[in-house]
C-alpha positions in Angstrom: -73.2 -52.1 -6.1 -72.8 -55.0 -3.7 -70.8 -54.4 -0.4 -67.5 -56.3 -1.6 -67.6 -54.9 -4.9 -67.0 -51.4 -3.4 -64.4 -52.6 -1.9 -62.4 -54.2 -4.3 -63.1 -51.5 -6.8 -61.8 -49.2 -3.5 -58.8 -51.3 -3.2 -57.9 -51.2 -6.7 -58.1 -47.6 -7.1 -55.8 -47.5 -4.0 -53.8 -49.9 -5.6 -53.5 -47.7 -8.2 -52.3 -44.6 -6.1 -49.4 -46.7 -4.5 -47.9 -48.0 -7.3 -48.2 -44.3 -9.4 -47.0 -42.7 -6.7 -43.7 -45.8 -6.0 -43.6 -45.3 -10.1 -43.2 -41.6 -10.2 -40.6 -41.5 -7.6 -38.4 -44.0 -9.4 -38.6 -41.6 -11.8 -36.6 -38.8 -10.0 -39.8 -36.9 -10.0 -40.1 -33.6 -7.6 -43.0 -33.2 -5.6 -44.3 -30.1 -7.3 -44.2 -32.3 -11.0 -45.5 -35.4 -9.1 -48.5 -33.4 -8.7 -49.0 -33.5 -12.3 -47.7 -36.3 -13.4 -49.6 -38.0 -11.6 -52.9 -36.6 -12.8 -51.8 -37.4 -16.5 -51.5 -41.1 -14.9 -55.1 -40.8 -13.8 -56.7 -39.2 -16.7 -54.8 -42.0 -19.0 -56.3 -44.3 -16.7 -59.6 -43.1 -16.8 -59.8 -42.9 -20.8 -58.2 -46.3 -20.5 -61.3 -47.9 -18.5 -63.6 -45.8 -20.6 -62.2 -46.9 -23.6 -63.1 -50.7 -22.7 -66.1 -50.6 -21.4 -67.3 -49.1 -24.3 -66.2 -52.3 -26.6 
């Protein structure tokens, strides 16, 4: 993978963390159930890319 491919695929994922995190706040969400709502964002996100790139 090409230098500024890393790092857009980098930035994205970070990308990703921010606005889960801004998201999960909004939601009145303590910090001990951010913890796992947050990993049910990233394992629907990671079925999600899955999911397309096998179509």
């Amino acid at each position: 993978m090409l230098s500024t491919q890393t790092d857009e695929v980098l930035g994205f994922i970070r990308e990703f963390e921010v606005s889960s995190r801004d998201y999960l706040l909004s939601k009145g969400l303590s910090e001990s159930e951010m913890r796992n709502a947050y990993l049910d964002l990233q394992w629907d996100f990671l079925h999600t890319i899955l999911k397309n790139i096998s179509q």
